[in-house]
N, C-alpha and C positions, 0 to 999 in steps of 0.2 A: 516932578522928579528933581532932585538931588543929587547931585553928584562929586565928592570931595575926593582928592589926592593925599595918602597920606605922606610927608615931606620926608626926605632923607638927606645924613649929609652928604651925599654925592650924587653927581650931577648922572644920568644914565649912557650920556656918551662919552662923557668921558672913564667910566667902566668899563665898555667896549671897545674904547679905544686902547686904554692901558691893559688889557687883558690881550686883545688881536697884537700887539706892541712885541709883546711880551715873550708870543711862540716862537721873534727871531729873534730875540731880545739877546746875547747871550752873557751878559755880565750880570744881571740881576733883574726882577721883576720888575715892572714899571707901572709903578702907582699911580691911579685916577688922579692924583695931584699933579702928576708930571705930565697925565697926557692932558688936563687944560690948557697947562703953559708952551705944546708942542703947536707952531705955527700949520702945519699941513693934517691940523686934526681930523678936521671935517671934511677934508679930502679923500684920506685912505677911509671915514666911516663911511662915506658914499660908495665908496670905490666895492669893497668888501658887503656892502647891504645890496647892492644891485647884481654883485655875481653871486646871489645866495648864499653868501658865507654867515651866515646868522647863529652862529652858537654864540655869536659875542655880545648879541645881543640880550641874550638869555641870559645872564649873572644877577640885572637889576631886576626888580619884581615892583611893580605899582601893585599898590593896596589900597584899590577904592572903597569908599563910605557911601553907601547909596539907599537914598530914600525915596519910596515911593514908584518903584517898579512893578510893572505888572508881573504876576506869574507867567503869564503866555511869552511874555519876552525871554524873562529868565529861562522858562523849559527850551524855545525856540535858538535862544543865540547866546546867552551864558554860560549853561550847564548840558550845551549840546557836544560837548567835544571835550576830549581826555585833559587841556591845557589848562588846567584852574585848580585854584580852592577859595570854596566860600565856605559861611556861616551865614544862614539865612535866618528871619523868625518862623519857628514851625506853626505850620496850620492844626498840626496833634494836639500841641501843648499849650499852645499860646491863646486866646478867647481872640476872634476877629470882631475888628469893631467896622461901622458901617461907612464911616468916611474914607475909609480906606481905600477907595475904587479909581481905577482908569478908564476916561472915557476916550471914545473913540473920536478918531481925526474928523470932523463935518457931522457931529452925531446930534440928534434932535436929544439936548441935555436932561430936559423932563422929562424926557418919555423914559430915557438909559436911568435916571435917577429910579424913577417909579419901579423898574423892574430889577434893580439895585436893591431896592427898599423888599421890594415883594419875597426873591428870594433869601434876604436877611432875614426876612420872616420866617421862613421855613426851616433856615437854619439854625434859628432859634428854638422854633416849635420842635425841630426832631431834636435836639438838644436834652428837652422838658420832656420829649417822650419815651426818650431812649437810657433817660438817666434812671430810672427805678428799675427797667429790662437788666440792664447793666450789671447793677446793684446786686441782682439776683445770682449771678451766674461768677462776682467777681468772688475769691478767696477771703474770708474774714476781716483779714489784716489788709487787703487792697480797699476793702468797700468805700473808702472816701474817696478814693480815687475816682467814683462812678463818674460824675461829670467831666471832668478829663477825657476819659475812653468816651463819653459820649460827645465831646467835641470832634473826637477824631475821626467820627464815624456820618457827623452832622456835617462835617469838610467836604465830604463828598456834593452837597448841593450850590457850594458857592462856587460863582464863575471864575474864567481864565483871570479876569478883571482885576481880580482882589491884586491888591499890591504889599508887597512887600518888603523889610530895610533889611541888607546883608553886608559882610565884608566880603570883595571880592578881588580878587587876588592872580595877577595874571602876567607878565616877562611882557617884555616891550614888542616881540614878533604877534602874540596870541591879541594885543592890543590895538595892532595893527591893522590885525585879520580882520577883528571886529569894522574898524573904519571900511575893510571891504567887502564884507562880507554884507552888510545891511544896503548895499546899494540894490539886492537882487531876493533881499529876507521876504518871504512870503504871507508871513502873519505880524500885525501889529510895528509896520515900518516907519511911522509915523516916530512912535514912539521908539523906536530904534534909532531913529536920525536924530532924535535929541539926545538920548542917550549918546552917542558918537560925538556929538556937537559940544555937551559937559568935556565927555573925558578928554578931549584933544585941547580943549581950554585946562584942564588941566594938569595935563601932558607938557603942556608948553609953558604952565607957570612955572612947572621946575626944572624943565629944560629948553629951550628956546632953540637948543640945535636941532633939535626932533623935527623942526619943519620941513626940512626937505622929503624925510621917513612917510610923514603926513601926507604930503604931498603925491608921491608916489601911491602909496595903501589907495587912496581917494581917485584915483587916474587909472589902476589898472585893471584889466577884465577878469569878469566873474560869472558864476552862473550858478544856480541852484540846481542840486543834480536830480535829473528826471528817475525817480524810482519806482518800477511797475510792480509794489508787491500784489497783486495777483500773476503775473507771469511767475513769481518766486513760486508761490504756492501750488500754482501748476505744479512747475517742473520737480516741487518737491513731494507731491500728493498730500500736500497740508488739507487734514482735516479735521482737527482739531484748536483748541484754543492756545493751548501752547504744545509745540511742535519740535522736537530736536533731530537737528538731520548730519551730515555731512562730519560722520564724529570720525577724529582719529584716537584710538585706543595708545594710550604708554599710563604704563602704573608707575606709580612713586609712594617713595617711603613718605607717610603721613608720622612726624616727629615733634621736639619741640619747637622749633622754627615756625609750626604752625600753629601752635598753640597758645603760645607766648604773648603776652599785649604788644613786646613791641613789631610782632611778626620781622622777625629777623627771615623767613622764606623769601623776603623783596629782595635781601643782599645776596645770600647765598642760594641763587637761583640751582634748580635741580630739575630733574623729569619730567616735573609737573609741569613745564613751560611747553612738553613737546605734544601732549595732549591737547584735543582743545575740538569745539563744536560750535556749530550752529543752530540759534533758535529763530521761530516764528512766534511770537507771543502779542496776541490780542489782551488789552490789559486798558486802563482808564489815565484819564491826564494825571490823576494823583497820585497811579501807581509810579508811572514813569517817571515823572517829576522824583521820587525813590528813588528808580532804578537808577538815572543818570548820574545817580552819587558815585556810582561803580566802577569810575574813569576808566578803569581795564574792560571795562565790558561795553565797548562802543556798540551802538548799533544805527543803523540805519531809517530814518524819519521823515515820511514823505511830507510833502505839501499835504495840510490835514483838506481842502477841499479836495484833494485827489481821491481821498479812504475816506471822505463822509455819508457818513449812515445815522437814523439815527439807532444808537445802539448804547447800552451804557452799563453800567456794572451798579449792581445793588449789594452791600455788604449783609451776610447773613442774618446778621441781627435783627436789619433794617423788615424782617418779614413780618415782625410781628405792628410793625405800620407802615405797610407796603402802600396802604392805598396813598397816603400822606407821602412817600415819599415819590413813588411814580405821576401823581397829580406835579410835586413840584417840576419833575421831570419835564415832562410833557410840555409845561406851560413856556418853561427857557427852551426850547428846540420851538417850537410859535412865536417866540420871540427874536430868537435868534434865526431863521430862515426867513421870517419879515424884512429885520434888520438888512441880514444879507445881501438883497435885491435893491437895497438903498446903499447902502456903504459899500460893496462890495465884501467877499467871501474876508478875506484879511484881516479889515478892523472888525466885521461883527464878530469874530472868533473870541472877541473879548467877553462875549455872552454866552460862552460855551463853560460847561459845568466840568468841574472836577471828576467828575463821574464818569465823563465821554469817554465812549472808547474808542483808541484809534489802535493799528496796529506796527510793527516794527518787527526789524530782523536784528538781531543780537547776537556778536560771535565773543565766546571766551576760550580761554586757556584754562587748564585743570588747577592750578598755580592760582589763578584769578578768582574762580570760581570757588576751591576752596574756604577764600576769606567771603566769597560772597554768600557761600550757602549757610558759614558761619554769622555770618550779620542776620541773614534773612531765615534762616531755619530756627533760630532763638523764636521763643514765644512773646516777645516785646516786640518785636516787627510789627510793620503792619499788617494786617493781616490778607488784604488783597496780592503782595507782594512775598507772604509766607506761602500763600498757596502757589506761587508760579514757581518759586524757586521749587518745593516740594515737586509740581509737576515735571520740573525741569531732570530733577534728580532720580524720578521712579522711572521716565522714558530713559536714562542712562543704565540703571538697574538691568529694566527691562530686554535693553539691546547688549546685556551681555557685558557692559561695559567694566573692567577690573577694577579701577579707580573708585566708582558709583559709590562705593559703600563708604569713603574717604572725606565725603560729602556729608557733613552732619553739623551741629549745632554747636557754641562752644565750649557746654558745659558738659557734652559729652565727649568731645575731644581732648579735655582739661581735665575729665575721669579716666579717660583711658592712660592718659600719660604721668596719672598721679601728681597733678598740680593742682594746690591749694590757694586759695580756694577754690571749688567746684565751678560754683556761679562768680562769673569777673562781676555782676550789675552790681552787687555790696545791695544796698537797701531798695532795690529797683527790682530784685528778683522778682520772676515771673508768680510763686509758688506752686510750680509744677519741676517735681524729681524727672526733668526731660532726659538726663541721663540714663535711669533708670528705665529710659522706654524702648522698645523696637521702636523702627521706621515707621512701620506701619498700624504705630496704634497714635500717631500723631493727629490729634484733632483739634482744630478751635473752632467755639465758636466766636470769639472777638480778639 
């Protein structure tokens, strides 16, 4: 792994400091220049970071450059919590190559290679198998696209392992967190503690005052929070795969705020904030790894040895070589429950497939949900991820919900409010008039 700061010209404490300065400041603003050359700098930022006064810390942003991260990291301690943004390389679009793998802390390196190698095979094979299936089913003007859609669908056999390079982008508190939060990470901490160990190298090239910050993050207590989703399902009579409960109903005018690319609804917040529900959704590492783009729609992620089954999601497609893709299955969960009893539960999880399904509880707002059902109700989604959202919106329907119908795609939302173009994708269009459709005549099969 890889880990690059990218440099700024200001130093991050002294932004904090010239910003905290500032609020009694009453002649004029006090610029990051003036708070270097203030004697009692590092004073008042201690002072102010240890009685939780931390929005001053939030002005500066690190923008890491990181190569060679596992997926399991990045789903597990990355892209687990609302405070980021990255750009990752996608597993849809991108072709993975085979060197690209994490191994595990104490792993027998032949054997993790061999079964590295094995399922590269497979995900090459369904690749080959699934690209003329593809072919058939894709719109005229798509059909070169066949093997594209068939890497997206082959993604599902590669493990947690595969690594990945992204911009990652996070305020000096969310960087912090990270230094404490891996003391107590539950999957892949190995690898977490060097990741931690780059960024605080450098953290410190470009600012050197940060060590006390450091210092503190690394020292104080943590704990990874115990989540009994079976007690949830109880108490919610979950018996399905995705599950919507606990809804409060407030309708909102659906306008162009929500229509618009730059969603101006974030500024001028409305109604839509006062609605909002909770889900249960069983769904695979690759859907979530999705879902977690949805920063507003946090949810809750146990310890994956806690919800281990083996259990796993097979895309429709994939039926027409089921036996081909369940053999791959099969053989990484015998690999990977070997492994386990040798490495323990944590680092084997690097052997778990895309595919795995674990479960989670997901709360949104009407407000959130809207941009979300518009990303994920589009026919370019994925399509493991079109179907939850769908399920998520016909249990809202169902319960009566007023909003429910507000929830749609955004090329139908960009017809009803007379915005041109129709389709925002330009040459990416799906070719399906999804405007032109009910709800309920929504089908894919890829």
């Amino acid at each position: 792994m890889i880990v690059k700061a990218l440099e700024s010209k200001y130093k991050p404490t002294d932004i904090a400091v010239g910003s905290a300065r500032s609020c009694y400041f009453g002649k004029h603003i006090v610029t990051p220049e003036s708070a270097a050359e203030w004697d009692k700098k590092n004073d008042l930022l201690n002072s102010i970071f240890k009685a939780g006064h931390h929005t001053t810390l939030m002005h500066y942003n690190f923008t890491f450059l990181i190569e060679g991260m596992s997926r399991l990291l990045i789903w597990r301690l990355l892209h687990a919590h609302p405070f980021y943004n990255s750009e990752q390389v996608s597993q849809r679009y991108a072709k993975m190559k085979i060197e690209n793998f994490t191994y595990p802390k104490n792993a027998d390196r032949e054997k993790w290679q061999k079964y590295y190698e094995n399922m590269f095979f497979y995900y090459e094979e369904l690749i080959s198998r699934l690209t003329p299936e593809i072919e058939k089913v894709l719109p005229k003007f798509k059909k070169k696209e066949a093997k594209k859609r068939a890497q997206e669908f082959a993604r599902y056999l590669l493990p947690m392992g595969m690594n990945a390079h992204l911009y990652h982008t996070v305020n000096i508190i969310t960087a912090l967190r990270y230094i404490n939060a891996v003391k107590v990470i539950p999957e892949a901490k190995a690898e977490a503690e060097e990741f931690v160990s780059q960024m605080k190298r450098e953290m410190l090239k470009i600012d050197e005052n940060l060590a006390p910050l450091i210092e503190f993050a690394e020292n104080e207590e943590v704990v990874f929070p115990n989540i009994d989703i079976e007690k949830i399902k109880k108490a919610k009579n979950v018996t399905k795969k995705v599950e919507v409960f606990d809804i409060v109903d407030y309708d909102f005018e659906l306008n162009a705020n929500y229509a618009g690319v730059l969603r101006t609804s974030n500024i001028y917040l409305d109604e839509a904030i006062l609605g909002s529900f909770n889900s249960y959704i069983k769904l695979s590492l690759s859907a979530d790894a999705q879902n977690q783009r949805h920063r507003r729609s946090p949810a809750v992620r146990p310890k994956l040895e806690n919800i281990y089954k083996r259990d796993f999601y097979m895309p429709k497609i994939c039926n027409s070589v089921k036996e081909l893709y369940v053999r791959a299955v099969e053989y990484s969960y015998d690999f990977f429950e070997n492994q386990k009893e040798i490495l323990g539960f944590g680092e084997a999880a690097y052997a778990l497939l895309n595919a795995h399904n674990i479960e989670i509880v997901e709360h949104n707002d009407f407000q959130e949900f809207a941009h979300k059902a518009q990303m994920r109700l589009c026919y370019n989604a994925q399509e493991e991820i079109f179907d939850i959202v769908y399920a998520q919106v016909e249990e809202l329907k169902n319960a009566g919900v007023k909003a429910a119908d507000k929830f749609m795609p955004p090329c139908t939302l960009r017809y009803q409010e007379g915005i041109k173009p129709v389709c925002p994708e330009g040459d990416r269009f799906c070719g399906t008039k999804v405007w032109k459709m009910e709800f309920d005549e929504y089908e894919r099969l890829i």
